[in-house]
Structures are given as structure tokens and as C-alpha cells.
N, C-alpha and C positions, 0 to 999 in steps of 0.2 A: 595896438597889436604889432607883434614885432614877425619881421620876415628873415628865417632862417637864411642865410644865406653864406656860406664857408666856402661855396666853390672858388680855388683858384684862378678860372677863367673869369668869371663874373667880378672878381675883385682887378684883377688886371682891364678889364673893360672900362670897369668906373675911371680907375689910375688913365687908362688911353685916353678917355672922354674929354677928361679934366685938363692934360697936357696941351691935346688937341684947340680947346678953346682958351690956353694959357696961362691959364689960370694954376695960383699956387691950392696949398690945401687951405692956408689959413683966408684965402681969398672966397674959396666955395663955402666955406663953413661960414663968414659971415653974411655973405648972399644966403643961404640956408636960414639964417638967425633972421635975416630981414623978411623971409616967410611964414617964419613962425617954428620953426625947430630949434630947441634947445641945444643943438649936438655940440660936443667940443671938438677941437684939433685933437685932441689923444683919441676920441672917441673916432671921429673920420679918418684918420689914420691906421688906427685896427681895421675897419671895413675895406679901406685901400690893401691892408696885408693879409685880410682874410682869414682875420683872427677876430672879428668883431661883428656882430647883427645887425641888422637895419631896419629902422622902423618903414612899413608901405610907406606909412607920410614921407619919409627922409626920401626914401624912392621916387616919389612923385614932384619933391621939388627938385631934388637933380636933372630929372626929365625935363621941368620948366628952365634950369639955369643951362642944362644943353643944349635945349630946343631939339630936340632929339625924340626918335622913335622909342619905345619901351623895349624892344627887342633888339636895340644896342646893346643893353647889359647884359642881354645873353647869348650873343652870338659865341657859337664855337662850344658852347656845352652838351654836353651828351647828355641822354635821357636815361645812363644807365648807372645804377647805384652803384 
């Protein structure tokens, strides 16, 4: 199941998350692969620009490589369409 997700804020989030803990993209994306996601760097690099989907899985291993709350990828989003 994939989890729409185009908001600008929430893509900037991920990108802050990732810097935060150092990490390059093609670094997350094989920690990702070592959990069991497919994704590529072209494919995690559209989700960083907010031009690409993300699967819940993909969502929940980022959470484990952040160690991070669920509600860092949303901080700062509005609820209004």
C-alpha cells in the first residue's frame, strides 16, 4: 500500500531528518534495502523533492533508521487542503 504523500513540508522533514543524522541518500536507501525495501536512490530522492510516494513500509523504516517519533514527518503541516 502506498502512502500519498506530495506535501512539501513533509518532504523537507524527511531531507532535515536524514542531514540531521548524517547521513547521505544513497546511505539511507541502503540501510532501507538492509530492512527489506526495495527503493532506489532515484526513487528516495523524488520523496526527498516531493515529487514521489512512499510506501507505509518505507515510512516505518525511516522511523527505525531515525529513531524518531512518527510525528517528525509531519511537523509543520496544515490540515487544510
Amino acid at each position: 500500500m502506498k502512502l500519498k504523500l506530495n506535501d512539501k513540508k513533509f518532504s523537507e522533514n524527511i531531507k532535515k531528518l536524514r542531514k540531521e543524522n548524517g547521513l547521505t541518500q544513497e546511505q539511507i536507501v541502503a540501510k532501507m534495502n538492509v530492512l527489506g525495501s526495495p527503493i532506489s536512490r532515484s526513487t528516495y530522492s523524488l520523496i526527498e523533492m516531493g515529487k514521489g510516494n512512499i510506501f507505509i513500509s518505507d515510512l516505518v523504516a525511516l522511523q527505525q533508521i531515525f529513531k524518531t517519533d512518527f510525528f517528525k514527518f509531519f511537523e509543520g503541516i496544515s490540515t487544510e487542503r
